[in-house]
C-alpha positions in Angstrom: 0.0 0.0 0.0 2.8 2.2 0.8 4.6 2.1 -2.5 1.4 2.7 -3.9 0.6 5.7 -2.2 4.3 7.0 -3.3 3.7 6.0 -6.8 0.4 7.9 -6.7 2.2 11.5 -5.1 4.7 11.0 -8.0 2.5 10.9 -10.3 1.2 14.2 -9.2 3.6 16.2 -7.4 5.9 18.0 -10.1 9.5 17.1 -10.5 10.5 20.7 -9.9 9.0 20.6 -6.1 11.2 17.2 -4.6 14.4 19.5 -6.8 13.8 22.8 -4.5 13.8 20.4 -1.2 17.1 20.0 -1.4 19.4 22.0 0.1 18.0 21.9 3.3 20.9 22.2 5.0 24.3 24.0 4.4 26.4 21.9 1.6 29.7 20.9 1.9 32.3 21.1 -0.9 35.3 18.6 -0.2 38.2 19.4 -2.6 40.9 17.2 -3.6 43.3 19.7 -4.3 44.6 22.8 -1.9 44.1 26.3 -1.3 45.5 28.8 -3.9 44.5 26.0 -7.3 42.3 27.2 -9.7 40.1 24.4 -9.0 39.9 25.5 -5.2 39.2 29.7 -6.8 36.7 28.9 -9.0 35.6 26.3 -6.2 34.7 28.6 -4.3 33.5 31.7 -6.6 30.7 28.7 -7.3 30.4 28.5 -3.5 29.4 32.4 -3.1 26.7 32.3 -5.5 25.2 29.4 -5.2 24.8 30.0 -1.1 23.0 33.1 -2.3 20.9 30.9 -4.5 19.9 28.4 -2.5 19.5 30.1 0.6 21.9 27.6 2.5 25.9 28.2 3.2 27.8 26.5 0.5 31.2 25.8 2.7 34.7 25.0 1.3 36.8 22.2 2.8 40.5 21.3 1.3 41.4 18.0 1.9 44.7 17.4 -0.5 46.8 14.5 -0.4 47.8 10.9 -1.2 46.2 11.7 -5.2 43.0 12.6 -4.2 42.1 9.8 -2.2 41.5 11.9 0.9 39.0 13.4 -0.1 36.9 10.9 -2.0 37.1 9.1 1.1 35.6 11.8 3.5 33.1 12.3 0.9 32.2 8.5 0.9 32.3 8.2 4.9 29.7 11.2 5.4 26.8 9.5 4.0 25.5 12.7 3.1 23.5 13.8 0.2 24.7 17.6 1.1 28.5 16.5 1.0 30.0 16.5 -2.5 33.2 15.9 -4.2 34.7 19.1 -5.6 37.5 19.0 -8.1 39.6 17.4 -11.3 38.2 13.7 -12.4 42.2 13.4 -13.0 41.9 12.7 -8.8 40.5 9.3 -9.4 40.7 8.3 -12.9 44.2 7.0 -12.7 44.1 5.5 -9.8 43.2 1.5 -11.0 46.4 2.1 -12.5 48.2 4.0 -10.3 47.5 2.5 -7.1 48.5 -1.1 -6.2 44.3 -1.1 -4.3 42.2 1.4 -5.1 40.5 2.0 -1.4 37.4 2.6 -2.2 34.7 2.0 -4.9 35.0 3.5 -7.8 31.1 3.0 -8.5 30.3 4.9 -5.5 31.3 8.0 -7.6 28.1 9.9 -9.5 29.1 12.7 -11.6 26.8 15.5 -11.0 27.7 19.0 -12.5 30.5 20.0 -15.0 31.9 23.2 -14.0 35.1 23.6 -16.4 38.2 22.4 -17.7 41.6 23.1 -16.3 43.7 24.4 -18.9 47.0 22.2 -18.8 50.4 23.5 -20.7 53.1 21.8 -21.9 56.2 23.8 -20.8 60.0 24.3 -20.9 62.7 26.3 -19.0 63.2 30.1 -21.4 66.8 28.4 -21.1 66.5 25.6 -23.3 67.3 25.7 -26.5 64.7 24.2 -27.9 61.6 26.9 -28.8 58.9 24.4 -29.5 57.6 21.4 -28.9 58.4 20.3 -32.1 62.0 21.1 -31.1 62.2 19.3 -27.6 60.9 16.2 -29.4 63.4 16.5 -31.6 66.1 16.7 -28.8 64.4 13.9 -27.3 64.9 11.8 -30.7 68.2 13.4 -31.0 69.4 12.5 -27.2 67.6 9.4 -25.6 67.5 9.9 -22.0 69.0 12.8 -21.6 66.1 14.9 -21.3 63.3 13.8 -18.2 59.8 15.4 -17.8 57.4 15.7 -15.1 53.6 16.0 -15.5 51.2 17.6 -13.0 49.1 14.4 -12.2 49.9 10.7 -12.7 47.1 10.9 -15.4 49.4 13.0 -17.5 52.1 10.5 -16.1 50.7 7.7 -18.5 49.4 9.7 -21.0 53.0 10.3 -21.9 54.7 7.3 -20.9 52.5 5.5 -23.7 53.1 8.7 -26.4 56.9 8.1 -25.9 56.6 4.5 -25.9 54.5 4.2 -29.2 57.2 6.8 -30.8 60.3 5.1 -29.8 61.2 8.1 -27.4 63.4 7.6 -24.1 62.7 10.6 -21.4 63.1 10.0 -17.7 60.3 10.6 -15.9 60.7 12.6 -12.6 57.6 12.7 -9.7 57.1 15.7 -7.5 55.4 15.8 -4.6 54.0 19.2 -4.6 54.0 21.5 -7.8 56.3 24.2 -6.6 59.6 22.5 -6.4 58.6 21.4 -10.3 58.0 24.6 -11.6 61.3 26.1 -9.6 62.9 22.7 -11.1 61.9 24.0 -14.3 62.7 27.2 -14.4 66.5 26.7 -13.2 66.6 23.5 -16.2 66.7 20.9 -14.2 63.7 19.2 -15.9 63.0 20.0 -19.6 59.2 19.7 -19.6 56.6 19.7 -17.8 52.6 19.2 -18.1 50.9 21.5 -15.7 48.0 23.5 -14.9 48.7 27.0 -16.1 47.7 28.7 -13.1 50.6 27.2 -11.7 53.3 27.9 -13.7 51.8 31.4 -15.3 53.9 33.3 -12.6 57.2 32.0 -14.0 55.9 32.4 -17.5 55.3 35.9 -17.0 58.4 36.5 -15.8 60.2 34.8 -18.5 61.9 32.3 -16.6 59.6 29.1 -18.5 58.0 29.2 -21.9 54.7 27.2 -23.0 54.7 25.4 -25.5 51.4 24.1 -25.9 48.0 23.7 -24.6 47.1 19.8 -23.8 43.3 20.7 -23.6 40.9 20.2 -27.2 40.7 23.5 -27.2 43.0 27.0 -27.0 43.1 28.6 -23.8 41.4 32.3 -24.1 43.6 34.8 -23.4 47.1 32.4 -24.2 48.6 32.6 -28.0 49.6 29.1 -27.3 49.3 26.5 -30.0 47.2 23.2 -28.9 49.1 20.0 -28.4 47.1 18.8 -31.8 47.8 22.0 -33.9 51.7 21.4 -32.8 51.5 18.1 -34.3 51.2 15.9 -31.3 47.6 15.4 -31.2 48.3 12.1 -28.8 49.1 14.4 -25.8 45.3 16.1 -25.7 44.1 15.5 -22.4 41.2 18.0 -20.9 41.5 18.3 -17.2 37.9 18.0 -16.3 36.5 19.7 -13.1 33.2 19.3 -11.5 31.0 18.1 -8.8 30.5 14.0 -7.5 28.3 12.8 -5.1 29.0 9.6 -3.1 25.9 6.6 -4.5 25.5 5.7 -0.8 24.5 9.5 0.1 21.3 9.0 -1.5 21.5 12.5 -3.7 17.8 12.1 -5.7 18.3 12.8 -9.3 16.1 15.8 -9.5 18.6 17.1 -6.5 21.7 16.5 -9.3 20.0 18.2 -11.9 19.0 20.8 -10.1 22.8 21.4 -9.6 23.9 20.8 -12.7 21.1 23.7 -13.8 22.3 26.2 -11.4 26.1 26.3 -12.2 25.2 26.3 -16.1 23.0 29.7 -14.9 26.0 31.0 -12.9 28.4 30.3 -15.3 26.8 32.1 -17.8 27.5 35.3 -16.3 30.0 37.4 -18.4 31.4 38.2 -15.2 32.0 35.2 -13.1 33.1 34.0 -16.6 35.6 36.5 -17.2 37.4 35.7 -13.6 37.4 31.9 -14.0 39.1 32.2 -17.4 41.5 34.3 -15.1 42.2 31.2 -13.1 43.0 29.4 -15.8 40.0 27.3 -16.3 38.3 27.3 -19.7 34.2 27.3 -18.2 32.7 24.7 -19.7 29.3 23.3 -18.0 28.0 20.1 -18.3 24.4 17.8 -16.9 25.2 14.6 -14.7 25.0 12.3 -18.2 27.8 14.8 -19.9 30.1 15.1 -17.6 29.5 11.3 -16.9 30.6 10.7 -20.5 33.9 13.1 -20.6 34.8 11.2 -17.3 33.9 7.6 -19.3 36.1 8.9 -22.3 39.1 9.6 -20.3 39.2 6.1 -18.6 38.3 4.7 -22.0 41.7 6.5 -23.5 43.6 5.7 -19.7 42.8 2.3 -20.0 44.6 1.7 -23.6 47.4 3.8 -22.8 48.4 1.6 -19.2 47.8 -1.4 -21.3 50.2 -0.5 -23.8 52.7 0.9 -21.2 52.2 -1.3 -17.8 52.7 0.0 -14.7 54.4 3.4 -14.0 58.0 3.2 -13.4 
């Protein structure tokens, strides 16, 4: 009688009505990555106008470390539909072939809202010789091993592990545990490339200490005369760093809740304004529903999964 009864009020109530129930409490944003990212700025320009929005604090928490594991777990634990994941899918993507055990389940992870994509650069120290990318492969071709390259998540890791593999190139690959000591790495030629977001290395670019060569993302990054890695000629390096919003399966977020979401940032990030300062960031805004950004995330551990079979395990 009971699921009756429910299945009678659905058939009634509109959609929209069980949507606005939710928030009804202040929602928590857990971010895999820390303060200062571009993820973590736009995180929580989002934040600002959606608490206005919904009536409800929207409330930032950074919980970086050990590849976004921390904080896919502490979104897991709370069993809470107002708890979501905030941040790059490159935090969990990689890790069934990263990580020895992946702790947790990887289909307890719902994609709810697209926000934007992190622009990622491929870049050099202003030292070396080499002016493209063109170039540095050539040195690479020209000099096996003598050039090594870090990348600004293990995604990018593999990504170029299998590029180098299929073209019969030898870098050594160097891991970093913060991005900092890369970029200063970097700029002083002790590594000769390096994939990373270009809100993090912008400062040194400006100041002509590191030169980009090349956007990794589909598309050019407004506001950078950069070449993408396709239109350089090394269309196996395009990678877009996807950022947006996961809920945990277990918290029981209803679907009209997700959409309702996803609706709201696509509003929000229609504004010129907010627009205009998240392209400042270095984020290219890019909104997405729950099945879209469900399918960018499917793509990338579609193209993940080839290039750790052809490669193996990182070394």
């Amino acid at each position: 009688m009971r699921k009756i009864l429910l299945t009678a009020l659905l058939a009634v109530v509109p959609f929209s009505v069980f949507s606005q129930s939710w928030p009804g409490k202040p929602v928590k944003f857990i971010l895999s990555l820390g303060p200062g990212s571009g993820a973590d700025t736009t995180g929580r320009m989002l934040a600002d106008r959606l608490s206005k929005q919904w009536g409800q604090p929207v409330l930032v928490e950074n919980r970086p470390g050990a590849d976004g594991v921390l904080a896919i777990n502490a979104v897991i634990a709370a069993k809470d539909d107002h708890t979501l994941l905030y941040g790059p899918s490159g935090s969990f993507v990689g890790h069934p072939y990263t990580l020895d055990k992946v702790p947790y389940d990887r289909n307890e992870l719902v994609p709810v809202a697209r926000v934007s994509n992190t622009v990622v650069v491929l870049a050099a120290p202003a030292s070396l010789k080499a002016q493209s990318l063109k170039e540095v492969m050539q040195m690479v071709k020209e000099e096996p091993g003598k050039l090594n390259y870090a990348s600004v998540t293990q995604v990018y890791d593999i990504m170029m592990a299998a590029y180098l593999k299929s073209a019969g190139l030898e870098m050594t690959r160097v891991t970093y545990k913060d991005a900092v000591s890369a970029q200063n790495d970097l700029a002083q030629e002790r590594i000769h490339l390096y994939s990373a977001a270009y809100g993090i290395v912008r400062g040194h670019a400006q100041g002509g200490r590191i030169r980009i060569l090349a956007v990794q993302n589909r598309t050019r990054a407004p506001g950078l005369d950069v070449p993408t890695v396709a239109e350089a000629g090394f269309p196996e390096l395009t990678l877009d760093g996807l950022v947006g919003i996961i809920a945990a399966r277990s918290s029981g977020l209803s679907e009209a809740a997700q959409q309702r979401i996803a609706a709201d940032v696509k509003t929000h990030l229609s504004d010129p304004q907010l627009n205009e300062r998240m392209t400042a960031t270095g984020q290219i805004v890019n909104p997405g529903s729950p099945a879209e950004f469900a399918a960018a995330i499917d793509e990338q551990s579609r193209n993940l999964a080839a290039w750790s079979k052809a490669i193996g395990k990182l070394k």
